[in-house]
C-alpha atoms as one frame of an Amber mdcrd trajectory, in Angstrom:
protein
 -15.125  -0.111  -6.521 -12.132   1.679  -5.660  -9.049   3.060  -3.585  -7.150
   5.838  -3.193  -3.082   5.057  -3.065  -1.659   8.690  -2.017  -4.197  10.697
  -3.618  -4.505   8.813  -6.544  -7.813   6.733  -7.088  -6.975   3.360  -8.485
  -9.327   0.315  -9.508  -9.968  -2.000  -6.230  -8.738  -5.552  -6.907 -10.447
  -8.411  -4.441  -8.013 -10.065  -2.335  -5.061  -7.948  -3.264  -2.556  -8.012
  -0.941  -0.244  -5.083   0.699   2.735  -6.655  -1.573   0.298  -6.874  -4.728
  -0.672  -3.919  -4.506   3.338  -2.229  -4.048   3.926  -4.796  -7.292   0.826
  -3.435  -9.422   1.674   0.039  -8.716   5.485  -0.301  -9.411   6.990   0.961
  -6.038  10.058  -0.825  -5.925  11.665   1.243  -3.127  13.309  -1.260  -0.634
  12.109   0.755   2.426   8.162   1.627   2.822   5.796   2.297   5.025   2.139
   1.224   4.388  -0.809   2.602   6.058  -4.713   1.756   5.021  -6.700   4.015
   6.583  -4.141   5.567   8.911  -3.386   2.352  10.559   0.139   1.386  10.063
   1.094  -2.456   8.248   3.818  -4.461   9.636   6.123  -5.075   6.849   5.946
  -9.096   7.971   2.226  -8.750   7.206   2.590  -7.274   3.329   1.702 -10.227
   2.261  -1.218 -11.794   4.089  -3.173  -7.774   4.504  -5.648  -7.588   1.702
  -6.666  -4.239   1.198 -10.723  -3.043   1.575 -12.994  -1.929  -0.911 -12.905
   2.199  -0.276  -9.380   2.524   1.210  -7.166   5.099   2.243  -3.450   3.532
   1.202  -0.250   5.783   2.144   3.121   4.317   0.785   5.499   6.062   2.387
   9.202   5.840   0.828  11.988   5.902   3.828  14.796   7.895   2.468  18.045
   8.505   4.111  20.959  11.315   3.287  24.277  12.148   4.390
């Protein structure tokens, strides 16, 4: 069982959250976006969403420049 987290296929963890899985795979960036399967996550939601077996999860990290 498995998941792919931007391109990368990772082991799947039962009831893993959004926020687990951001902790477990380091991204400490203040300002993401999270899809599974193309579906956008509220950022209230990251941690009640568990993540399904066979999963498509973007982390997107919001930058901003000057």
């Amino acid at each position: 069982m498995s998941i792919e987290v931007n391109s990368k296929v990772v082991d799947w963890v039962e009831n893993e959250t959004v926020k687990d899985l951001l902790k477990r795979m380091r991204y400490t960036f203040p300002l993401v976006v999270v899809k599974i399967n193309d579906k956008v996550v509220p950022r209230k939601d990251f941690s009640e969403v568990k993540i399904p077996d066979n999963s498509k999860v973007a982390v997107i990290h919001m930058i901003s420049g000057g």
